[in-house]
N, C-alpha and C positions, 0 to 999 in steps of 0.2 A: 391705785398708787397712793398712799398712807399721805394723806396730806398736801397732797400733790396735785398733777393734772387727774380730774376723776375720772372711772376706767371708764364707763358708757362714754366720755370722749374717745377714748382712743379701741372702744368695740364697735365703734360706728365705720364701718369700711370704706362707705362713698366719700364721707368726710376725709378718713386717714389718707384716702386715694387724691382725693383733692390738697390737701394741706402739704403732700409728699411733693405733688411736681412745683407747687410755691416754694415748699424748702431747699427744693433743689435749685429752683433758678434766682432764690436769694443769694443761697450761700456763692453761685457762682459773682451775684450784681456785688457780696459784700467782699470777695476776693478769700472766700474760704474753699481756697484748691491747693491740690496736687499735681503735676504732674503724670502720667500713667504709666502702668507697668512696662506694658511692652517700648514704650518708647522715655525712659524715664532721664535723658538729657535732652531732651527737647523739649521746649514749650506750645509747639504747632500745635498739641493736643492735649488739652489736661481736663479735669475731671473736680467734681466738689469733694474736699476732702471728707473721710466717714465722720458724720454727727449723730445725735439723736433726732426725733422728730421732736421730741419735746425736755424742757429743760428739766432734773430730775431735783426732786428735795432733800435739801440738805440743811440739818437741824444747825440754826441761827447761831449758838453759844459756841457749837465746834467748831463753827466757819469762821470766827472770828477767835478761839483760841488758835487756831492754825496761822492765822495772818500776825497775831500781835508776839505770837515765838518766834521769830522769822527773822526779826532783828538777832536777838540772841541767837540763833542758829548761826546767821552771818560771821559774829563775831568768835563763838567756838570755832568755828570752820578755818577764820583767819589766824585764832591762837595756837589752834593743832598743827598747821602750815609751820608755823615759827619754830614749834616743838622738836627739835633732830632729835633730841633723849628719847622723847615720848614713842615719834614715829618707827624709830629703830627698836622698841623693846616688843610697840604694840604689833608689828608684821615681821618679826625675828625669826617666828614658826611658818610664819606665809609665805615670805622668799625665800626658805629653805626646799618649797616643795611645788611652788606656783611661780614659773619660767618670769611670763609675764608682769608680774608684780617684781621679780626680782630684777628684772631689765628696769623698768621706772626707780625703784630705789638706788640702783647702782647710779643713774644720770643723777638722783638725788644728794649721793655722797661727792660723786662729783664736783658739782656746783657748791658745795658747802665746803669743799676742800679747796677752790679756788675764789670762793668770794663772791655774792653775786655783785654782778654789774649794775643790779637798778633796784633801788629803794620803792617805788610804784608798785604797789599791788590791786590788782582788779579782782572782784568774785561774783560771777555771778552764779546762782545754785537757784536750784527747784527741791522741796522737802516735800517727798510725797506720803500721803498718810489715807488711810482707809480706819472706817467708825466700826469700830468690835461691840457688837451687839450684848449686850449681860442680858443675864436671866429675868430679869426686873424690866426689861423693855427699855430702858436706857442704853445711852451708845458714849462709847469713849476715840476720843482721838488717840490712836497709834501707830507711831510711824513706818513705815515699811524701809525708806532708804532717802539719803540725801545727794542727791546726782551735783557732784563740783564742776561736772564737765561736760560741755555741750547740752547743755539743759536744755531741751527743745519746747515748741510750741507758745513761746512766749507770741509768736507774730500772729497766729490763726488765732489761738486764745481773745487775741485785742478785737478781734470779727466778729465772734460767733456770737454776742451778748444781742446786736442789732439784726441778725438773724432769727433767734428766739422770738424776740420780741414780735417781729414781723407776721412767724407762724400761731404766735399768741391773740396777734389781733384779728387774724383771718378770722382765724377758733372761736371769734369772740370772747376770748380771754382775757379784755380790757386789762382787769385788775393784776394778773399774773403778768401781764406783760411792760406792767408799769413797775413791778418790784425784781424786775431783770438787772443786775447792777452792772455800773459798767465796768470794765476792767480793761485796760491798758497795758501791759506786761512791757508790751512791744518799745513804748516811748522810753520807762523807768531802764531797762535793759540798757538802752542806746543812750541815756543819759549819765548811767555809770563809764560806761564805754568810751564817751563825748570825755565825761572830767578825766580819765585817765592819760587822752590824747594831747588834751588841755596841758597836763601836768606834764607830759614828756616836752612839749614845749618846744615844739617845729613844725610850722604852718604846712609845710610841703611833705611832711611823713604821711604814709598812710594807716587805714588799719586793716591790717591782711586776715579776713576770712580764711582759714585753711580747711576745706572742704575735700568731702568725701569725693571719689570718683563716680559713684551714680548718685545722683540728686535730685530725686522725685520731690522732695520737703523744698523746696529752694524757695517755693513762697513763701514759709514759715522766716526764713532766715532772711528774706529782702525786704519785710518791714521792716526789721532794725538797722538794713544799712539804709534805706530811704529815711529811717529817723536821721541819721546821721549825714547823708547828703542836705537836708534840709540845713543842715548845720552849717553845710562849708564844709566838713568832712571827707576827705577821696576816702572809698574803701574800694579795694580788690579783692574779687575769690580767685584762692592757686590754693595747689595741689603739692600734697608731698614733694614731688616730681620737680614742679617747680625751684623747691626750696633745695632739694638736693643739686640740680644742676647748676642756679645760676645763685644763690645763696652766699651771703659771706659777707664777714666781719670788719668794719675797718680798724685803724688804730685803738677808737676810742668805744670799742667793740658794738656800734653803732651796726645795727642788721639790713643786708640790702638785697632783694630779692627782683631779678630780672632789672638792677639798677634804679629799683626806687627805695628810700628810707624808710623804713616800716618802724610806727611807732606803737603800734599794738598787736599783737598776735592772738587771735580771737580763734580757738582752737573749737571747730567742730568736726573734725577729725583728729582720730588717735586714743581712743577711747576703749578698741579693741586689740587683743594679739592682728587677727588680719588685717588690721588697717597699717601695719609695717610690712609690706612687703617683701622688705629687702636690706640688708644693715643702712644702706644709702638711707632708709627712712629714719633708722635708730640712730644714726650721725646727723640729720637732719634735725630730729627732735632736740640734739643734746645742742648741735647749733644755735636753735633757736634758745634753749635756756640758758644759755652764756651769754646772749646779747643784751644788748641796754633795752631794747625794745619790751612795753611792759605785757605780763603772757596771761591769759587768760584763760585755762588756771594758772599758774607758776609752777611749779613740779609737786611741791611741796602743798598744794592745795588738792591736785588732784590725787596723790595718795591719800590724804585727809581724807576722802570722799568715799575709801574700799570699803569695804567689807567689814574686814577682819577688824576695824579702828569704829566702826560703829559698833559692832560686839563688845570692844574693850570700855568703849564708854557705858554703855550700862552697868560695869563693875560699882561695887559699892567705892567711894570716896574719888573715883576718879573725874568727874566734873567739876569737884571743888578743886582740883589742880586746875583747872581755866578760867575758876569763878572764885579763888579763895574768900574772897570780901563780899558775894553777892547770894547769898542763900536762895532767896527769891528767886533768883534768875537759873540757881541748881534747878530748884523744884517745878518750875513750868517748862523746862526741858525733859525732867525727869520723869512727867508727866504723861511726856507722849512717847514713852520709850516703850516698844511691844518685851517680853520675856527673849533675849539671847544668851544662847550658850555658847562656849567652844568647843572645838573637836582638835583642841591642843592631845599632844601624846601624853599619857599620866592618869592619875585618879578621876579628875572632875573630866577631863574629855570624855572616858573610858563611862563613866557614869551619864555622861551627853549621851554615848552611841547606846547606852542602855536603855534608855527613859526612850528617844526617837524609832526605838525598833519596839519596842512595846508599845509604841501608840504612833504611828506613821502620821493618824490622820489630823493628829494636833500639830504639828509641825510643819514649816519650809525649809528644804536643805538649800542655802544661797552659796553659789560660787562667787571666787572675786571679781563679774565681770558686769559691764553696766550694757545697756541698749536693749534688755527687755527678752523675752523668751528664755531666762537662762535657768531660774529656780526649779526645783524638784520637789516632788509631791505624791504623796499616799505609797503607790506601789513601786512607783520611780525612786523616790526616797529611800523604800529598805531598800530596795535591790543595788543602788551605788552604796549605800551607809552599809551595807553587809558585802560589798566588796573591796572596800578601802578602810573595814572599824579595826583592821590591825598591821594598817601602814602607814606611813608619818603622810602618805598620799590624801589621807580625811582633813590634814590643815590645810588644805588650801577651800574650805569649805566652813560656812559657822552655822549655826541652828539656830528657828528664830521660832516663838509660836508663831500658828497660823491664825490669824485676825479675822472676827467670823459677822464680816458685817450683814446687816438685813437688806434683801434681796427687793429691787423696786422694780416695778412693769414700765417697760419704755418699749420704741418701735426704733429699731439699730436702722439707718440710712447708707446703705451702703451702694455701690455701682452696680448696677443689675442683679443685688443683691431682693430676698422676697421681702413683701411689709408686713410682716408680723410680730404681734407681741409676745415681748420675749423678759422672763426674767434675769434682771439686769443686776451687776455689782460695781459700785461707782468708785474712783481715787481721787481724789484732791491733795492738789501741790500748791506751795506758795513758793513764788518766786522771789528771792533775796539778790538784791542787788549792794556793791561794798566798795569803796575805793581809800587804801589805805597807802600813805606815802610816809617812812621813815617808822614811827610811833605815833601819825599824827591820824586818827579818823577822820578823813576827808566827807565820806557818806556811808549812811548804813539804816537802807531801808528793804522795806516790800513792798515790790514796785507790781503786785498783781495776783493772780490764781490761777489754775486749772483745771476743771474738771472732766477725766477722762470716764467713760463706762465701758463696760464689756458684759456680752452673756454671763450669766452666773456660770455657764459650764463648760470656760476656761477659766484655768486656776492662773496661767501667767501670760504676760505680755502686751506693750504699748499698742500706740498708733501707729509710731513706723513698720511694728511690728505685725503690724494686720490683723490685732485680735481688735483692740478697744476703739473708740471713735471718741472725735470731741462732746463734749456737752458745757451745759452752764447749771449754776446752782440753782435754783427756787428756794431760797430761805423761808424754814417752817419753825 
């Protein structure tokens, strides 16, 4: 492992066999669990969420350009929200052919045609980025995507750093387990959260969770409301269901859900077409965006977040529309931006779907959908890109290269999964947290990290999604 834990550590078997059932019944002492499959709204039985055995290296200069963009990140994320020109030009070819983005934009026009009700805006986002290896053995930060919505893992993340550590000292890994840093996502999250609640300015509002119908992750998300009970804070989790039945607006379009004032709406559900089950949920969402209560995202943030709007900003001169006065702050965003195309109808599409069928294996075909398993790749890639390169059906789709970081040896931790070394490809996110009220920047930090890994041989998907497991960095 370049740098890292050395391999005769993790080729020693009785050792990895030892250090594995300490890992486990750490992560369980440090509250890094899931839920389980078969029974995944109960708690009677839960499980340590997937980690690595060991925390994997990640070169010092990138880790810290990833953390110090994050601000900037925050504050494009908040300018594009504000954007109706922008956001209407940049997804114009999107909602003509992608159902789903066209239902969020229509709520979009909506609310902009009658005025929002609340000046309070909350953001909280994850920017997640993987290290593209060059031919010179150096590595560059490249962003894959900036998730505005329901950014998970913030709460496990806060755990898993005193778990490391723990397996590090067993290992006799003194020194490695003293340069574990810590990370807190969980607190900075729940303290954006905290001043937005602050700012809506009613002791007895709450702030509503709206959650998924199965909820295996549900520890991830009760550090941040335990940040916030610590506070004096009431939070509730409800469901679509909720909101659609007992929901509703009073005069001063103040939102009240099963009869209590709701002052935040902290969206972790709604992310997907299936998570609306029914128009009652598409009336529900647009409910929720008309009231005073502040939304997390706001409508207007989470379109900022798609797809198709991260493509349009790698366009030449289109960042300095958010940064006119700040060059500087063009270029360290500009920085971590990987090669995207469009698959607009027209010459440069038509010349995308040429360039991605001549070389599958340099590219990702991304749809506009977030929660992970969605990207396409090598022979998945022709094979949709040669069945939609001559219907306006390919916009709802952008081209990204494919970012080819170096492959590190770790032991994946999984539930009755085997313990072997496996080569591994890591992602790191920084977590951005923003509380913005009228024109006025209230806060706007990085309140933490991420780092997820997976086998080298899957090409997509998260932790919820059952490929990657958490890790921590080892800064080298």
């Amino acid at each position: 492992m370049a740098e890292g834990i050395p391999k005769e550590v993790m080729m020693d078997a009785a050792l990895v066999k030892e250090l594995a059932e300490v890992a486990k019944d750490a992560a369980l002492l440090h509250g890094v669990q899931m839920r389980i499959q078969e029974t995944p709204n109960s708690s009677e039985l839960v499980t340590y969420a997937p980690f690595t055995l060991f925390p994997s290296p990640v070169p010092k200069a990138v880790f810290h350009q990833a953390l110090e963009v994050q601000t900037h990140y925050n504050t494009l994320v908040d300018r594009i929200s504000q954007d109706s020109d922008f956001l209407r030009e940049a997804l114009e070819s999107t909602i003509a052919v992608d159902d789903f983005t066209a239902r969020l934009f229509k709520i979009h026009q909506q609310i902009l045609k009658e005025g929002k009700s609340q000046s309070i805006v909350l953001g909280l986002n994850r920017s997640d980025y993987m290290l593209d290896q060059k031919a010179d053995g150096s590595s560059s930060l490249k962003q894959i995507e900036i998730n505005t919505f329901a950014a998970s893992f913030g709460g496990l993340s806060s755990r898993t750093p005193d778990v490391h550590r723990h397996i590090l000292r067993v290992a006799g890994r003194l020194e490695e387990s003293q340069s574990i840093l810590d990370n807190n996502p969980a607190a900075g999250l729940a303290r954006a959260v905290a001043k937005a609640w602050e700012l809506y300015g009613s002791d007895k509002a709450i702030v509503m969770f709206l959650v998924e119908d199965t909820q295996r992750n549900i520890f991830d998300q009760r550090y941040i409301e335990n940040e916030l009970w610590k506070r004096n804070i009431p939070t509730k989790r409800k469901r679509f269901e909720n909101v659609c039945k007992t929901g509703k607006l009073d005069q001063k379009q103040r939102l009240f859900v099963d009869g209590e004032e709701v002052a935040v709406v902290y969206f972790r559900n709604g992310y997907m077409p299936q998570n609306y089950t029914s128009e009652q949920s598409w009336e529900a969402r647009l409910l929720m965006e008309r009231s005073l209560a502040v939304k997390c995202p706001d409508i207007g943030t989470h379109l900022a977040g798609t797809k198709k709007v991260q493509q349009v900003l790698a366009r030449p001169g289109i960042l300095e529309r958010f940064f006119p006065e700040e060059p500087m702050v063009v270029e360290q965003i500009r920085a971590t931006f990987a090669g995207l195309y469009t698959l607009d109808m027209g010459p440069e599409g038509d010349k995308t779907v040429e360039m991605a069928l001549a070389s599958p294996g340099q590219f990702v075909l991304k749809p506009q959908r977030e929660g992970g398993g969605n990207n396409l790749y090598d022979s998945e890639l022709s094979q949709v890109l040669e069945e939609v390169k001559g219907s306006t059906e390919r916009m709802a789709y952008i081209l990204m290269d494919k970012i080819h970081p170096a492959p590190v040896q770790n032991i994946l931790l999984r539930r009755d999964g085997p313990l072997e070394v496996t080569s591994c490809l890591s992602e790191l996110g920084a977590f951005g947290a923003y509380v913005r009220r009228g024109k006025d920047m209230v806060m706007n930090e990085c309140v933490g990290h991420l780092l997820r890994t997976k086998s080298s041989e899957h090409a997509d998907g998260g932790v919820a999604a059952g490929v990657a497991v958490l890790d921590n960095p080892l800064l080298v």
